[in-house]
C-alpha positions, 0 to 999 in steps of 0.5 A: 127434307130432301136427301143429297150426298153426304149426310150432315153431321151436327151432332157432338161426337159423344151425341153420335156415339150415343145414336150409333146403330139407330135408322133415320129417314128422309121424307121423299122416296128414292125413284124404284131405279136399281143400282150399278153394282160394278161400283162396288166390290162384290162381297156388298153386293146382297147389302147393296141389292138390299138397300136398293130393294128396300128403297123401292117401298121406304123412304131413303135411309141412312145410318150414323154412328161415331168415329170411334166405330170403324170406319165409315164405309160409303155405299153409292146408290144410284137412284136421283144421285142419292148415297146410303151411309153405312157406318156400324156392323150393327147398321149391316145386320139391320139393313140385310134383315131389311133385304129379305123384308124387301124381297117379300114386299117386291113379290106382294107388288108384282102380285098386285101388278098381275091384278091391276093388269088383269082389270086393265084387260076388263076395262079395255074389253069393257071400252070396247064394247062401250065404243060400239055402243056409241057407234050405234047411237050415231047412226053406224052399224058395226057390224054387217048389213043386208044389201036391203037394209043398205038401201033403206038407209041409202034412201037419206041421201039428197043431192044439191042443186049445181044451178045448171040441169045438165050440170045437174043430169051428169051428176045424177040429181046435183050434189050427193050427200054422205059423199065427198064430191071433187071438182079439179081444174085449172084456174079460171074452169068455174071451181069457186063459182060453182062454190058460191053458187051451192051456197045459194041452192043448198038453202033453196028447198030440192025435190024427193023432200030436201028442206035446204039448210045452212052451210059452212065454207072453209077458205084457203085461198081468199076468194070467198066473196060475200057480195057474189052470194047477193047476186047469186040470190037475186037470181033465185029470188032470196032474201040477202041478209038471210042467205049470208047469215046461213053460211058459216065462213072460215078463213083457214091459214095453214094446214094444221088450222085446216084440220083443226077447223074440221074439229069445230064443223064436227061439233057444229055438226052435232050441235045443230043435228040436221040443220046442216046440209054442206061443208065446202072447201075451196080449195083442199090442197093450197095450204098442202102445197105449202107446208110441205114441199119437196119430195122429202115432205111428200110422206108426211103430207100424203099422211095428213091428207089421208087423216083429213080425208078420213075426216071429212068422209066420216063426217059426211056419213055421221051427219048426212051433208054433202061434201064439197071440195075443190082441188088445184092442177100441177103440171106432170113431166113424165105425161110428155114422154107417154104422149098424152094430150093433157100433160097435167094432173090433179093434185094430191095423188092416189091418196086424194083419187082414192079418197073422193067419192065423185070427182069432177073434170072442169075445162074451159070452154068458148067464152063462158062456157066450161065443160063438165066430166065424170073423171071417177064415179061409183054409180055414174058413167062417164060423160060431159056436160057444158054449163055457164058462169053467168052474174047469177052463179052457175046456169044452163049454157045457151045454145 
């Protein structure tokens, strides 16, 4: 029975003059809230701390006696609305005992609470330690590692084949796994051929032991085509139904989706260790570009953008894939007034710059033709390449 405002009396009046001075109690306890004693006079204010005090460990109570008694004296407590009933001296006498029990039980439960605190630390120290251990099971050292031991783990590392050798020469081998690789330019410049091409090469076997594997495609903009793949492979001499069941194709519609997608890679990931070889998504900024807008929303997006980031370079180096991202151009203003040949720039600022580990210029060219560009690199120097986009994917250009 729940206890709101004033306690109903159903009672005869000798029946409470019989069972004046006795405690009841209700069965739900009062929230450990302390009460406003501005609300009363202060020669009540120790019986009121004391009800408040004993209502923190005991049911809410209330006192009854009969109107022969003097009169009723209402106490308001504070706590979910509830109210204390105070009718006799006796019911005082009995409820300031209770004030000093009360006092005893509030020194017992902050004792308890210095031990639960105590243990927390443990468990968290605990935890910690627990957490370091799972980054060992996974492949990741802690702690520091010689320049040497580096090497010999950098020697996992494969590239995947762009379709083109000098495509491929400007890039070192092709592709690099446990890196993210950006390739950025203007529409028409190769971006999603060169996405429906590594979907091909990345299942053909490589050099220095590459076996090929499966790959997942992340779409936000509705330009992956199931039937470019089939041509693509004409061209390496595969079989179709077998290329397209090794792409796992995802079509992303906003930019929370995008992230949540990242959720289901990871786990993939996990569950088909090492089957796995790359993640592309084309493009990483267009749904960015329209969640947020404005440079009220900028903040909040560059924040996304570097938890996704984040993401996916963790992702890379967990399970040793490669990371294929491609990325929009926005026109810059102020490139104008510092008279720069090319007035635009990528999109997705020092956040998106900082974050990839190999990003790719791409231009157009005469033609077929596009030109390749080392625009940032932490091993290759800069350079260029011209390739071509021809029915079967990415290629050589012809001279």
């Amino acid at each position: 029975m729940v206890c709101s405002g004033r306690v109903p009396v159903t009672q005869p009046m000798s029946a409470q003059r019989s069972t004046a001075g006795r405690l009841c109690s209700c069965t739900q306890q009062i929230a450990p809230r302390a009460p406003k004693n501005g609300c009363i006079s202060s020669q009540r204010s120790l019986l009121l701390n004391g009800f408040a005090m004993f209502a923190h460990f005991q049911p809410c109570i209330w006192f009854s006696a009969g109107c022969d008694d003097w009169n009723a004296l209402s106490l308001h407590c504070t706590s979910n609305g509830r109210r204390i009933w105070l009718i006799t001296k006796a019911s005082i006498r009995e409820c300031t005992n209770r004030y000093f029990i009360a006092c005893s039980f509030t020194m017992k439960a902050m004792e308890d609470q210095v031990v639960q605190e105590e243990s927390g630390y443990q468990d968290d120290e605990e935890s910690f330690f627990q957490d370091i251990d799972l980054l060992q099971k996974h492949g990741i050292e802690p702690g520091f590692l010689t320049a040497f031991e580096y090497s010999q783990k950098r020697k996992m590392v494969f590239h995947i084949t762009t379709g083109s050798q000098e495509f491929d020469k400007l890039l070192g081998g092709g592709i690099e796994s446990m890196a993210i690789t950006e390739a950025f330019g203007e529409f028409r410049t190769g971006k999603t051929q060169l996405s429906h091409t590594l979907c091909v090469t990345a299942q053909l076997p490589g050099p220095d032991g590459y076996t090929g594997g499966k790959i997942i495609f992340i779409d936000t903009e509705n330009t992956f085509r199931p039937d470019r793949l089939r041509d693509i492979a004409d061209r390496f001499n595969v079989d179709h139904d077998a290329v397209l069941d090794n792409v796992l194709y995802a079509r992303a519609y906003t930019s929370e989706h995008q992230m949540e997608l990242l959720d289901y890679v990871a786990a993939k990931f996990h569950e088909e260790a090492g089957i796995f070889k790359l993640l592309i998504i084309d493009s990483i900024m267009a749904l960015f570009r329209v969640d947020f807008s404005g440079r009220g929303e900028l903040a909040e997006r560059q924040q996304k953008l570097a938890q996704m980031l984040s993401r996916l370079q963790k992702i890379s180096e967990e399970y040793n894939v490669a990371v294929f991202v491609t990325n929009q151009m926005t026109a810059d203003p102020g490139a104008t007034m510092t008279f720069q040949a090319d007035p635009k720039k990528p999109v997705g600022g020092h956040i998106l710059a900082h974050a990839s580990t190999t990003r790719i210029s791409l231009r157009k060219g005469r033609g077929e033709l596009r030109i390749a560009k080392i625009y940032d690199s932490p091993e290759m120097p800069e350079n260029e390449a011209t390739f071509a986009i021809t029915p079967g994917g990415i290629g050589d250009a012809k001279e």
